[in-house]
CHARMM-style PDB file with segment names, atoms N, HN, CA, C and O in Angstrom:
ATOM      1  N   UNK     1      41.144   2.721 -18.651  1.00  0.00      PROA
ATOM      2  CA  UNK     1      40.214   2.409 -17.579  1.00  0.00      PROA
ATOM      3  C   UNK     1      38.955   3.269 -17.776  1.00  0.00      PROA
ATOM      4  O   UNK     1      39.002   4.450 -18.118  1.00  0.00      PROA
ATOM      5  N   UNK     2      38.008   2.694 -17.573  1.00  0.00      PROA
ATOM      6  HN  UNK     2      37.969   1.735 -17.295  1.00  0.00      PROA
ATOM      7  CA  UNK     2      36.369   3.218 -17.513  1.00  0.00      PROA
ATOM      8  C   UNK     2      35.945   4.240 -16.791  1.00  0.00      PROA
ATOM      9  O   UNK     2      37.123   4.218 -16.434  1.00  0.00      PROA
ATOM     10  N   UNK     3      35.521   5.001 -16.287  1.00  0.00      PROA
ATOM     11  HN  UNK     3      34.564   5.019 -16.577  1.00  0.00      PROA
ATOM     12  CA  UNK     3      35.120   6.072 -15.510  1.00  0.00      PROA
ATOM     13  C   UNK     3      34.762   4.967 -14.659  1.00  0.00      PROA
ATOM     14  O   UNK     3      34.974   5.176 -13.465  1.00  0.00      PROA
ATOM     15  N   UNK     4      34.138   3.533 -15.043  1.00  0.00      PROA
ATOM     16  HN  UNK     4      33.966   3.364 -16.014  1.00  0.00      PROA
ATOM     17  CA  UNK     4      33.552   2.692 -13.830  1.00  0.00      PROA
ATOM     18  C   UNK     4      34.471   2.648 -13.445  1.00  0.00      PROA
ATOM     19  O   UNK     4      34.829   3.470 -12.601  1.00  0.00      PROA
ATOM     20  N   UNK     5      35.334   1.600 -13.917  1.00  0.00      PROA
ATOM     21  HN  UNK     5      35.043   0.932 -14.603  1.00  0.00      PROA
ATOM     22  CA  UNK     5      36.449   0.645 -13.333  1.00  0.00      PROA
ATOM     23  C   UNK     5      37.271   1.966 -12.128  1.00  0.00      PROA
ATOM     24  O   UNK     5      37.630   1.898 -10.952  1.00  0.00      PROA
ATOM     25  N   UNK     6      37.293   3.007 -13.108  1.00  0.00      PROA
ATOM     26  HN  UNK     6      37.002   3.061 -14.063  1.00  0.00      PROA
ATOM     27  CA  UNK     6      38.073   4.625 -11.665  1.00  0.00      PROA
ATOM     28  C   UNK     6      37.257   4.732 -10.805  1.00  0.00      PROA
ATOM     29  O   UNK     6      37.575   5.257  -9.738  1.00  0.00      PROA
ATOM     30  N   UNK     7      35.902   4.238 -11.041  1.00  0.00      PROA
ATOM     31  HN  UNK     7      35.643   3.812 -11.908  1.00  0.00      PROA
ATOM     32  CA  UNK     7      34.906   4.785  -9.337  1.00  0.00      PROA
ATOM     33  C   UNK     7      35.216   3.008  -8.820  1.00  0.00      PROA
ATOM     34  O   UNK     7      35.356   2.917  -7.600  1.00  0.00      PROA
ATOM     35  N   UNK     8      35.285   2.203  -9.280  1.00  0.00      PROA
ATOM     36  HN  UNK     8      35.172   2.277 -10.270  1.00  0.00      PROA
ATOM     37  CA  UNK     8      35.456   0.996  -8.176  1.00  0.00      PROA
ATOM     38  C   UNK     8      36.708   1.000  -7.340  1.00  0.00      PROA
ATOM     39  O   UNK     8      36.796   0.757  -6.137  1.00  0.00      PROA
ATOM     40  N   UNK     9      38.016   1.437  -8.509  1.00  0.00      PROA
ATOM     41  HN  UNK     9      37.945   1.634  -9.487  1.00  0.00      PROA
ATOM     42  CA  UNK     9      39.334   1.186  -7.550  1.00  0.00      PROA
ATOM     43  C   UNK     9      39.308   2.235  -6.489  1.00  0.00      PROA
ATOM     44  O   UNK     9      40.086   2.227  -5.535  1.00  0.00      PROA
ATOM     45  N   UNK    10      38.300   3.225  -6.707  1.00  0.00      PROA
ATOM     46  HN  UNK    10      37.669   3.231  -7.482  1.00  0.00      PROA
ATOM     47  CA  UNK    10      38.360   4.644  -5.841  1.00  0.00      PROA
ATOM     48  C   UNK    10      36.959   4.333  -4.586  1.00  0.00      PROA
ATOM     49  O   UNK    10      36.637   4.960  -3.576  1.00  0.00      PROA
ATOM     50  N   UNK    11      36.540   3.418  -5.062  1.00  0.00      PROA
ATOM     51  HN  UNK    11      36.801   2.909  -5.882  1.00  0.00      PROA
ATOM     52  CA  UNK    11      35.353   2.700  -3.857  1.00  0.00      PROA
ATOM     53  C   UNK    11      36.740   1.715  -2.932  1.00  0.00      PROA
ATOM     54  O   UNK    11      36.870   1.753  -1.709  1.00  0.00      PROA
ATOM     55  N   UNK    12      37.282   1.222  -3.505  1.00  0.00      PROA
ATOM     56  HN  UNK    12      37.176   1.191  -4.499  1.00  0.00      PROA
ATOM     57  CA  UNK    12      37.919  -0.147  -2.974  1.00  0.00      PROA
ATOM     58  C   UNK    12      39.166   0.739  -2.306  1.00  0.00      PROA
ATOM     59  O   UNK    12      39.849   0.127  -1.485  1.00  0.00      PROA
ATOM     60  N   UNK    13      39.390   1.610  -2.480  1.00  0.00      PROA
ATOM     61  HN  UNK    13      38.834   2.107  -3.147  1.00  0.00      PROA
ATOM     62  CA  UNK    13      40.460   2.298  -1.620  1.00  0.00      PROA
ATOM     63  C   UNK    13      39.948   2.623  -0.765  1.00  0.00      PROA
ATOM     64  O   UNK    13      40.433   2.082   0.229  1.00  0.00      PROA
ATOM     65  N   UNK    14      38.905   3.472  -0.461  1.00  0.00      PROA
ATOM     66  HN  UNK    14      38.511   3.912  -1.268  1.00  0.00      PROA
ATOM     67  CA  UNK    14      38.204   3.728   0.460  1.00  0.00      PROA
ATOM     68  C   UNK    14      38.190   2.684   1.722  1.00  0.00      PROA
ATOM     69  O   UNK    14      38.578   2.933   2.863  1.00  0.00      PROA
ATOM     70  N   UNK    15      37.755   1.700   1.332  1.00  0.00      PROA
ATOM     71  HN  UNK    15      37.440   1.497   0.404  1.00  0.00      PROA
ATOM     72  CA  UNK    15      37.382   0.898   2.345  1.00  0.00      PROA
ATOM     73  C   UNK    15      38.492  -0.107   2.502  1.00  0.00      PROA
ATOM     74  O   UNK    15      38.089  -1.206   2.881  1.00  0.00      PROA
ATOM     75  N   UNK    16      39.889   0.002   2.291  1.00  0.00      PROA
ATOM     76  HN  UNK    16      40.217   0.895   1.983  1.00  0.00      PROA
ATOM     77  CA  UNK    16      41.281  -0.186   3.128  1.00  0.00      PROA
ATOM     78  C   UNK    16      41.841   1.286   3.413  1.00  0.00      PROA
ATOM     79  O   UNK    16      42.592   1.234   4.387  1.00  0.00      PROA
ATOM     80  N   UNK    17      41.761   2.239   3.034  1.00  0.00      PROA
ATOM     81  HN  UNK    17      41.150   2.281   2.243  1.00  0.00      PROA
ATOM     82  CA  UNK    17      42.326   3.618   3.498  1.00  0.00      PROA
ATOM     83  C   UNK    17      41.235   4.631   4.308  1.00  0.00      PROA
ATOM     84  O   UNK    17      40.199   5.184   3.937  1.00  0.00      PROA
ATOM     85  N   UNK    18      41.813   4.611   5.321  1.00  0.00      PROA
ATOM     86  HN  UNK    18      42.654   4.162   5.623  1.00  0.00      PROA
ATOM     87  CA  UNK    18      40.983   5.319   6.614  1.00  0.00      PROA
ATOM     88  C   UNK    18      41.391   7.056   5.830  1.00  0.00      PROA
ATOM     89  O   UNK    18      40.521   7.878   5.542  1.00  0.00      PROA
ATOM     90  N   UNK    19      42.493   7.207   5.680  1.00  0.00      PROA
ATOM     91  HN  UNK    19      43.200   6.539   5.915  1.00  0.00      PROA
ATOM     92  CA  UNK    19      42.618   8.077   5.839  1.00  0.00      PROA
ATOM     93  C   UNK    19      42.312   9.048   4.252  1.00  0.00      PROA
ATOM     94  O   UNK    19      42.153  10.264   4.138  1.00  0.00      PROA
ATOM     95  N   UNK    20      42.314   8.011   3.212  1.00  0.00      PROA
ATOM     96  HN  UNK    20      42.444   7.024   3.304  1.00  0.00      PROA
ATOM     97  CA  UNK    20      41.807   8.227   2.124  1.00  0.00      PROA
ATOM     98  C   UNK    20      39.889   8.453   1.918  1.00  0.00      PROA
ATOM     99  O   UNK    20      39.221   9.078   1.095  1.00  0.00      PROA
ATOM    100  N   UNK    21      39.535   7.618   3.087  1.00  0.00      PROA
ATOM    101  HN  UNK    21      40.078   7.111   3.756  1.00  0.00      PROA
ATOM    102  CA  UNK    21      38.227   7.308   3.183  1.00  0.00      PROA
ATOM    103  C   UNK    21      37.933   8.771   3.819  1.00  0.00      PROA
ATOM    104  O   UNK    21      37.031   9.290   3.160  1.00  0.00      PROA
ATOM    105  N   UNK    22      38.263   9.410   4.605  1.00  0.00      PROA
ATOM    106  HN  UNK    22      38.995   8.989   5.141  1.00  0.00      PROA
ATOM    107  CA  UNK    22      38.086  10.652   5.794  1.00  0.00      PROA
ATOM    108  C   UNK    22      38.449  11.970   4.602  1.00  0.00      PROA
ATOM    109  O   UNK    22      37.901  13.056   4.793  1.00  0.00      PROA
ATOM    110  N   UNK    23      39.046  11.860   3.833  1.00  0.00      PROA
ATOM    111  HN  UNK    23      39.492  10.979   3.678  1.00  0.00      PROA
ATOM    112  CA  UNK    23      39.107  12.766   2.774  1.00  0.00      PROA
ATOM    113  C   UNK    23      37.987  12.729   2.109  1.00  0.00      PROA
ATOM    114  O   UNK    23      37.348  13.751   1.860  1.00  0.00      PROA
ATOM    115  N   UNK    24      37.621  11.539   1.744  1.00  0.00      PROA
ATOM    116  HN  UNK    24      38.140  10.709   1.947  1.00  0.00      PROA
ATOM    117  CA  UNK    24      36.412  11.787   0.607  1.00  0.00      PROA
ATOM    118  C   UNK    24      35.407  11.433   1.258  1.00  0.00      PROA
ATOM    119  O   UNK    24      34.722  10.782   0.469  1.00  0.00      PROA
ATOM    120  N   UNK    25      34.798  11.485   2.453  1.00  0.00      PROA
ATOM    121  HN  UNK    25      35.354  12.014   3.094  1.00  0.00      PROA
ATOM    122  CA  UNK    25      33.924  11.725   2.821  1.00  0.00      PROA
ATOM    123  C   UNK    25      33.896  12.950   3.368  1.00  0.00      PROA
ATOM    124  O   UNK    25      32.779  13.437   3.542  1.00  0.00      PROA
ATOM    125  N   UNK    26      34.876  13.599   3.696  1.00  0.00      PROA
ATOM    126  HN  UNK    26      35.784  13.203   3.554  1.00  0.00      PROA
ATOM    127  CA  UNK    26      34.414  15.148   3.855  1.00  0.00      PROA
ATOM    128  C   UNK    26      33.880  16.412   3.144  1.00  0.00      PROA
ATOM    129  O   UNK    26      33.086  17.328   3.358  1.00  0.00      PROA
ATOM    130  N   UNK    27      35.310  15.690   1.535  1.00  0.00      PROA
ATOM    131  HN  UNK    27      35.955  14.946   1.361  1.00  0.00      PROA
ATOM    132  CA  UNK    27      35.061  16.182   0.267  1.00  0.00      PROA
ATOM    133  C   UNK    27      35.000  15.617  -0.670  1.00  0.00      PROA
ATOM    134  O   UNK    27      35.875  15.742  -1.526  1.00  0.00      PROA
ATOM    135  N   UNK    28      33.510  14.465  -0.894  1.00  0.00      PROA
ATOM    136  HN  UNK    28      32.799  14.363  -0.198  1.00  0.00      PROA
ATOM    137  CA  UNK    28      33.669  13.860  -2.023  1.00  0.00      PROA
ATOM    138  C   UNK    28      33.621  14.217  -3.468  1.00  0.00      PROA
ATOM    139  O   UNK    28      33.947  13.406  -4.336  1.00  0.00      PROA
ATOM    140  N   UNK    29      33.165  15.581  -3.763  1.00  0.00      PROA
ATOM    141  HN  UNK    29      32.901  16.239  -3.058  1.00  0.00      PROA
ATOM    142  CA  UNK    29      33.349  15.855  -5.544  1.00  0.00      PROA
ATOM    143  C   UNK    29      34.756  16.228  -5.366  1.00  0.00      PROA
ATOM    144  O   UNK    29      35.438  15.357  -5.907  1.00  0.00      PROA
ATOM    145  N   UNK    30      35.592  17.271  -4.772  1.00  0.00      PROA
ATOM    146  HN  UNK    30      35.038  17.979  -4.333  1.00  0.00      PROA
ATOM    147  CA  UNK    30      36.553  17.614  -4.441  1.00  0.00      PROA
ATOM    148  C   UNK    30      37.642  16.561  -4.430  1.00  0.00      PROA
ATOM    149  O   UNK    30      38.682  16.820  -5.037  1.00  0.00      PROA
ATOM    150  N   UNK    31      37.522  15.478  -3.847  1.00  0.00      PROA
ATOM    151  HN  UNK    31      36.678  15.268  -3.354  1.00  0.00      PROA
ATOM    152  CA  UNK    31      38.478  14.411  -3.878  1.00  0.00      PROA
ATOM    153  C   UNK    31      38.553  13.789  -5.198  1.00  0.00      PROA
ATOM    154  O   UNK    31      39.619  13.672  -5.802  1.00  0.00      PROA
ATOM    155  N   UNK    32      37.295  13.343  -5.699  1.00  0.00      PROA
ATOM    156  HN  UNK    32      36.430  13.438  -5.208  1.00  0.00      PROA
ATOM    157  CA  UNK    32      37.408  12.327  -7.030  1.00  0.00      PROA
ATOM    158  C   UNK    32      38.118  13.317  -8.006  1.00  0.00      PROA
ATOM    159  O   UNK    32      39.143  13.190  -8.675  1.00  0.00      PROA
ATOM    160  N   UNK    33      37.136  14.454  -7.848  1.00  0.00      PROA
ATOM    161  HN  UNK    33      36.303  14.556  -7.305  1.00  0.00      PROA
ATOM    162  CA  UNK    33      38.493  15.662  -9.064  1.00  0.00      PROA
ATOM    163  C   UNK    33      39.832  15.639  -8.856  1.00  0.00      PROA
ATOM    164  O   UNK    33      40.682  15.575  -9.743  1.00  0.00      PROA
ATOM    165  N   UNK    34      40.053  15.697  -7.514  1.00  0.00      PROA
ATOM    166  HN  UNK    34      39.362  15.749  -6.793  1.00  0.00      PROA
ATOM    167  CA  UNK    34      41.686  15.425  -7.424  1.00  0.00      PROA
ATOM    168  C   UNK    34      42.420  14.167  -8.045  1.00  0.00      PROA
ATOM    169  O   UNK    34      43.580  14.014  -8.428  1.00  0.00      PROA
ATOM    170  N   UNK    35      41.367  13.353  -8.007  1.00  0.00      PROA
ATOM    171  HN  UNK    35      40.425  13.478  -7.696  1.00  0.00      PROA
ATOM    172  CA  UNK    35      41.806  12.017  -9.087  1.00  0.00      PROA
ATOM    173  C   UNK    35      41.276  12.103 -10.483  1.00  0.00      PROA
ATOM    174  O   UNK    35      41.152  11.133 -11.231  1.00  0.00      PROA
ATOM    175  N   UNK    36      41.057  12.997 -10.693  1.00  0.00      PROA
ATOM    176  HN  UNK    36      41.158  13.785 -10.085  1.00  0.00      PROA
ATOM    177  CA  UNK    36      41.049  13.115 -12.244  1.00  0.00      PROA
ATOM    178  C   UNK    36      39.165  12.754 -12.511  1.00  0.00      PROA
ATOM    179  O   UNK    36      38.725  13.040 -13.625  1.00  0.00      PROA
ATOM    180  N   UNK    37      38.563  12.382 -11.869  1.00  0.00      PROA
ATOM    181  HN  UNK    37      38.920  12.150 -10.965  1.00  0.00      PROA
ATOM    182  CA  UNK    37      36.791  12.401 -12.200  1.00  0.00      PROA
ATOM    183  C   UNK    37      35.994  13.612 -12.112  1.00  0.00      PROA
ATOM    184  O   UNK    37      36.241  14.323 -11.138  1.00  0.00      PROA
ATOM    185  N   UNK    38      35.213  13.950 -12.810  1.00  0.00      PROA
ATOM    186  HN  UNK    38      35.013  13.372 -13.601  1.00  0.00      PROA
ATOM    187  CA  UNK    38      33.855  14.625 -12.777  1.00  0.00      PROA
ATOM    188  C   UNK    38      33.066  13.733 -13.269  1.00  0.00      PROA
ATOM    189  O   UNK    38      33.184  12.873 -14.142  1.00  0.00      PROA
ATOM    190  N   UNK    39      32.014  14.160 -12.385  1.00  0.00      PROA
ATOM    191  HN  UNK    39      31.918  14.859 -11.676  1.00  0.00      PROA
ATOM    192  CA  UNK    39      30.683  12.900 -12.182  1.00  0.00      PROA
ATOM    193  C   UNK    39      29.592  13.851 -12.543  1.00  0.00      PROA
ATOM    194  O   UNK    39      29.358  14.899 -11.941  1.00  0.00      PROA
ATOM    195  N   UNK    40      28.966  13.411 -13.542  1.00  0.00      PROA
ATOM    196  HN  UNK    40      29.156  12.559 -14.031  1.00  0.00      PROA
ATOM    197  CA  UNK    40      27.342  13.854 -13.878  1.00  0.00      PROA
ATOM    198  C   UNK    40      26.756  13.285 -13.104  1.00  0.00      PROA
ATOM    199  O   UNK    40      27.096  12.255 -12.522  1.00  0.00      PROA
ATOM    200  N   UNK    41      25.341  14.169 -12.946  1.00  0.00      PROA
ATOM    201  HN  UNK    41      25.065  15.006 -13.419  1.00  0.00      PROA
ATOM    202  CA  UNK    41      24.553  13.176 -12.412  1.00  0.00      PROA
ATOM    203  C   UNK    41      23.856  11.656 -12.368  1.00  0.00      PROA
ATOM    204  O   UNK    41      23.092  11.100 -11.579  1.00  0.00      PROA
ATOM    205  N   UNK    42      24.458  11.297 -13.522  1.00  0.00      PROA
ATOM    206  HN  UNK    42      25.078  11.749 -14.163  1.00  0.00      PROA
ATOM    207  CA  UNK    42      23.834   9.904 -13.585  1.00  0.00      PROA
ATOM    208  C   UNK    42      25.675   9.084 -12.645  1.00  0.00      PROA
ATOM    209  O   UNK    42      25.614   8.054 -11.973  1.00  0.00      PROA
ATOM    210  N   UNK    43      26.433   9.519 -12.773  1.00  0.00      PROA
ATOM    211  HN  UNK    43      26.483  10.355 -13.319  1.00  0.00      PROA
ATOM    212  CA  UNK    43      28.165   9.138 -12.180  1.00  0.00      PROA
ATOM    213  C   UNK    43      27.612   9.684 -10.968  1.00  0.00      PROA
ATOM    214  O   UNK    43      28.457   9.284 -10.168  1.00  0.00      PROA
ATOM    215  N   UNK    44      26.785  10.314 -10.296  1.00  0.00      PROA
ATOM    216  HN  UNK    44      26.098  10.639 -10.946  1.00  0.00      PROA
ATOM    217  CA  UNK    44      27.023  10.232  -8.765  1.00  0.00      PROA
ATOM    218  C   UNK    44      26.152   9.205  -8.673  1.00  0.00      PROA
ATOM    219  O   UNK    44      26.614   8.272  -8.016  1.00  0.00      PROA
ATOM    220  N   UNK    45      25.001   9.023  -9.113  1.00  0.00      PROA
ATOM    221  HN  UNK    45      24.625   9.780  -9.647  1.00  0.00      PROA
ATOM    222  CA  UNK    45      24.250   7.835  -8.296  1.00  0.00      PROA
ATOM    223  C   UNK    45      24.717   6.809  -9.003  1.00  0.00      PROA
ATOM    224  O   UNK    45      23.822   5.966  -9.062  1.00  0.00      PROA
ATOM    225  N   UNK    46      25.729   6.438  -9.602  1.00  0.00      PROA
ATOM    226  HN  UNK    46      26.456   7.123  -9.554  1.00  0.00      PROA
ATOM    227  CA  UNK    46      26.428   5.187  -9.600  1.00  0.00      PROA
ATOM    228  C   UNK    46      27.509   4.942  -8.874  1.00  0.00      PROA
ATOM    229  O   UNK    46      27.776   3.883  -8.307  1.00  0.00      PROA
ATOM    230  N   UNK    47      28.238   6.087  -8.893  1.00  0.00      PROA
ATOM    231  HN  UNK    47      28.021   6.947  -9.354  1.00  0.00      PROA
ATOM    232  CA  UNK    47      29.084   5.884  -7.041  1.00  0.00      PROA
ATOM    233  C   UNK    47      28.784   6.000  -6.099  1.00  0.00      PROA
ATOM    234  O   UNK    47      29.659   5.828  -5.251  1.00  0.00      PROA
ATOM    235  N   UNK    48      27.375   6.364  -5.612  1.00  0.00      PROA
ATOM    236  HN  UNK    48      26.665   6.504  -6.301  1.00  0.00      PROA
ATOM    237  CA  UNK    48      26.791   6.111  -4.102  1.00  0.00      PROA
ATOM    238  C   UNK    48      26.594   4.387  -4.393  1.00  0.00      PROA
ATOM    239  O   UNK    48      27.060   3.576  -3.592  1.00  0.00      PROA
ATOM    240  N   UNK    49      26.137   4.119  -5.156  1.00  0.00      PROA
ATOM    241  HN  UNK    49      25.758   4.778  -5.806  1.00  0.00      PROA
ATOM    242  CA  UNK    49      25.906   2.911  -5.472  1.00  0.00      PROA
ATOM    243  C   UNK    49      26.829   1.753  -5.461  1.00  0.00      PROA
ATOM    244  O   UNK    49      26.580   0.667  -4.937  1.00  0.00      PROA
ATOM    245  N   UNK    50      28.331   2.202  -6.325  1.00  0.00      PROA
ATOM    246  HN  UNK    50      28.533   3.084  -6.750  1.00  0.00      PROA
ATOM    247  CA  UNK    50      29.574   1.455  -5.766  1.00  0.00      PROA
ATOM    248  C   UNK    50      29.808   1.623  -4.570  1.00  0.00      PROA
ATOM    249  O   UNK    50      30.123   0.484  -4.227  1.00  0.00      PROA
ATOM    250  N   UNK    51      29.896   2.425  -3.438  1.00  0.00      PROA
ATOM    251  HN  UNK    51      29.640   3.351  -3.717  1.00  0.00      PROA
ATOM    252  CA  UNK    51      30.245   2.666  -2.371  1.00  0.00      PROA
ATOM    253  C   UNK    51      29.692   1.845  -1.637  1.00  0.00      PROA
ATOM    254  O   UNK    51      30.352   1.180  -0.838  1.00  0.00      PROA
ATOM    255  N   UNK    52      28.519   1.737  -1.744  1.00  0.00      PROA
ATOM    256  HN  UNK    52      27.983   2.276  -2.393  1.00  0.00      PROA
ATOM    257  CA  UNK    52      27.754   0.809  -1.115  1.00  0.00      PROA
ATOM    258  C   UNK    52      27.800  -0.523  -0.888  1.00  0.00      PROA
ATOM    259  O   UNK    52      27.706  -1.139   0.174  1.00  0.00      PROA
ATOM    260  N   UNK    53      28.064  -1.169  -2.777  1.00  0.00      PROA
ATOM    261  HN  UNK    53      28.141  -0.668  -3.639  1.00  0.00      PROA
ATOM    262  CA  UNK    53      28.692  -2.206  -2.688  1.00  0.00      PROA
ATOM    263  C   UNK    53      30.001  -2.465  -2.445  1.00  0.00      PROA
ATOM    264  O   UNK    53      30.173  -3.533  -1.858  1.00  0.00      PROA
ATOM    265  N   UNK    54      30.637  -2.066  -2.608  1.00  0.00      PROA
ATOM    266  HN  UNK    54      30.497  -1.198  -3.085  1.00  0.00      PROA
ATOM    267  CA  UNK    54      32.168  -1.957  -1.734  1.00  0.00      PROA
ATOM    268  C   UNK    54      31.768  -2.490  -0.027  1.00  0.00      PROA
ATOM    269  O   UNK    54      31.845  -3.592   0.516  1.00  0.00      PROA
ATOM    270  N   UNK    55      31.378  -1.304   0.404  1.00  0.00      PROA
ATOM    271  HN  UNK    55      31.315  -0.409  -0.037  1.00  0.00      PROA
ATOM    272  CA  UNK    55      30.808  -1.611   1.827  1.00  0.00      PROA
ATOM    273  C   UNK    55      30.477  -2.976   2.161  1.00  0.00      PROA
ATOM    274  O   UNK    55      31.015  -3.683   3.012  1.00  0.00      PROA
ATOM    275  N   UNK    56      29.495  -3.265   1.359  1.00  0.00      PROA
ATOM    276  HN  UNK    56      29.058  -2.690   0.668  1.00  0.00      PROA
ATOM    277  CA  UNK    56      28.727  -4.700   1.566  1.00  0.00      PROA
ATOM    278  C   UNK    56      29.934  -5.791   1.122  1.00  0.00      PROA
ATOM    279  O   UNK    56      29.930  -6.896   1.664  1.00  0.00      PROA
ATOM    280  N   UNK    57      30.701  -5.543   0.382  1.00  0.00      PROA
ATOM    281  HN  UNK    57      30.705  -4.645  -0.058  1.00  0.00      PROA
ATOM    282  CA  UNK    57      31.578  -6.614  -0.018  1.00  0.00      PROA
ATOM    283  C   UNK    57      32.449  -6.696   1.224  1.00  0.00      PROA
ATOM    284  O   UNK    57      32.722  -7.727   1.839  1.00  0.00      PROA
ATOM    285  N   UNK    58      32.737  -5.798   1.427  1.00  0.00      PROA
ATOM    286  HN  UNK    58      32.515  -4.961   0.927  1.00  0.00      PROA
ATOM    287  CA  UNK    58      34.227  -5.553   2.596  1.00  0.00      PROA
ATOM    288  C   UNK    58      33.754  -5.958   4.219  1.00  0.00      PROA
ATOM    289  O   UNK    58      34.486  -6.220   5.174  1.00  0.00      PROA
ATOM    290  N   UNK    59      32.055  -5.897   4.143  1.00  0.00      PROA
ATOM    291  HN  UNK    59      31.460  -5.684   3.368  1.00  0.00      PROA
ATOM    292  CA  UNK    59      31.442  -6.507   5.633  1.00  0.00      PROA
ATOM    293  C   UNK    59      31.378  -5.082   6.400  1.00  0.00      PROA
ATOM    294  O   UNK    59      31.045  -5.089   7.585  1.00  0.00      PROA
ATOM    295  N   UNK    60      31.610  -4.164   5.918  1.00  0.00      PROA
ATOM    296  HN  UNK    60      31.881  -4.158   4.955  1.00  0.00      PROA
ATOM    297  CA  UNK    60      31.460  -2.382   6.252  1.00  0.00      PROA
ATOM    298  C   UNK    60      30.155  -2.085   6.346  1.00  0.00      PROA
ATOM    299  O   UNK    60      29.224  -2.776   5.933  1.00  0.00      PROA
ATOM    300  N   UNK    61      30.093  -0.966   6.938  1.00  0.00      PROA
ATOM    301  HN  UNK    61      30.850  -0.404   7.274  1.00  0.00      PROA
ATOM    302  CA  UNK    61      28.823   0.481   7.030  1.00  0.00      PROA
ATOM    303  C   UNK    61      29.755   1.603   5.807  1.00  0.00      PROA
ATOM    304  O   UNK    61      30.909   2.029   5.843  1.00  0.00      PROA
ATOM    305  N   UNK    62      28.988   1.735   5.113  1.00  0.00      PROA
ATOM    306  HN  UNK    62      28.050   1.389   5.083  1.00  0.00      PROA
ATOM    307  CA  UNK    62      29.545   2.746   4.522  1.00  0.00      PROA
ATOM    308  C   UNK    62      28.642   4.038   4.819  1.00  0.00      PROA
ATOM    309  O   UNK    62      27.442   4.164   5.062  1.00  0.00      PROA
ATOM    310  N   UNK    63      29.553   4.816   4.717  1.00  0.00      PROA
ATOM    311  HN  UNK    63      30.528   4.713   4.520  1.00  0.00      PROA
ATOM    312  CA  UNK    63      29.255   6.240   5.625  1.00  0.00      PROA
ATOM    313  C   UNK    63      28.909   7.660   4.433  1.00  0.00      PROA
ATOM    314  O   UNK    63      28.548   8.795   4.744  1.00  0.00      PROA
ATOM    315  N   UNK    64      29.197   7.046   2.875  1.00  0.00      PROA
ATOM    316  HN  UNK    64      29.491   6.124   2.622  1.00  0.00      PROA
ATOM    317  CA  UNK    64      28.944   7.524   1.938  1.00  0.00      PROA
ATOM    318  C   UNK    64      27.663   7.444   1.438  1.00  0.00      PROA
ATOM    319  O   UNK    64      27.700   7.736   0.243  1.00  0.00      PROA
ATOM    320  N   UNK    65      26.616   7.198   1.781  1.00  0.00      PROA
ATOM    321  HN  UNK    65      26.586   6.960   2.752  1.00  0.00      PROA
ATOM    322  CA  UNK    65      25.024   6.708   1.412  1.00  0.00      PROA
ATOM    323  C   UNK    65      24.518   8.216   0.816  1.00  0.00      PROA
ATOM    324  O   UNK    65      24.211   8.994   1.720  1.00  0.00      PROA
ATOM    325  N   UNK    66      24.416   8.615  -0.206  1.00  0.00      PROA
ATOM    326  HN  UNK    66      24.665   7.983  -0.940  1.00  0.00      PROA
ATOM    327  CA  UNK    66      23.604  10.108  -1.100  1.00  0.00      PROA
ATOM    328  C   UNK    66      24.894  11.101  -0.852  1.00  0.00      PROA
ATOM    329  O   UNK    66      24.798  12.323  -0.964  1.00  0.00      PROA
ATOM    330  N   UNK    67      25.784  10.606  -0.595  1.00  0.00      PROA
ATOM    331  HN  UNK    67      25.862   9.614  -0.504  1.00  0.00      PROA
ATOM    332  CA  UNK    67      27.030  12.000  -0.252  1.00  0.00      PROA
ATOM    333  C   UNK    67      27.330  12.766  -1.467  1.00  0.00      PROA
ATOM    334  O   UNK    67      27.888  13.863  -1.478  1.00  0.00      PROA
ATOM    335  N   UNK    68      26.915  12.101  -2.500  1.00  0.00      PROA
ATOM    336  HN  UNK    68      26.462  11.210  -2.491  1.00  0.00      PROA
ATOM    337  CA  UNK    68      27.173  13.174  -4.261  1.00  0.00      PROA
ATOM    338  C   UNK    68      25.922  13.453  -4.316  1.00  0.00      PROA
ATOM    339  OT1 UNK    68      25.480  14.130  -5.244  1.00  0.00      PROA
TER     340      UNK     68
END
């Protein structure tokens, strides 16, 4: 799996897991490391970016907007 394809299934959890979602928005570098990611800077503004679309797919507010 891609570093993408790990930030989408980790976008798409988010937005069915409340309680997965409340973790990584409190601690989002902290969380994705716990799943095995480190994000350069060009990997955070592509997961604010999945997050987003996640959001928009799922009919959500996503609450992650610049959080990396």
């Amino acid at each position: 799996m891609t570093n993408h394809d790990h930030l989408r299934a980790i976008a798409s959890r988010a937005m069915s897991d409340d309680a997965f979602a409340a973790k990584l928005q409190a601690d989002p570098e902290g969380t994705l490391q716990a799943e095995g990611i480190t994000l350069s800077d060009e990997d955070k503004a592509a997961f604010n970016q999945t997050m987003q679309e996640a959001a928009r797919a799922m009919g959500r507010e996503s609450k992650f907007y610049g959080r990396l």
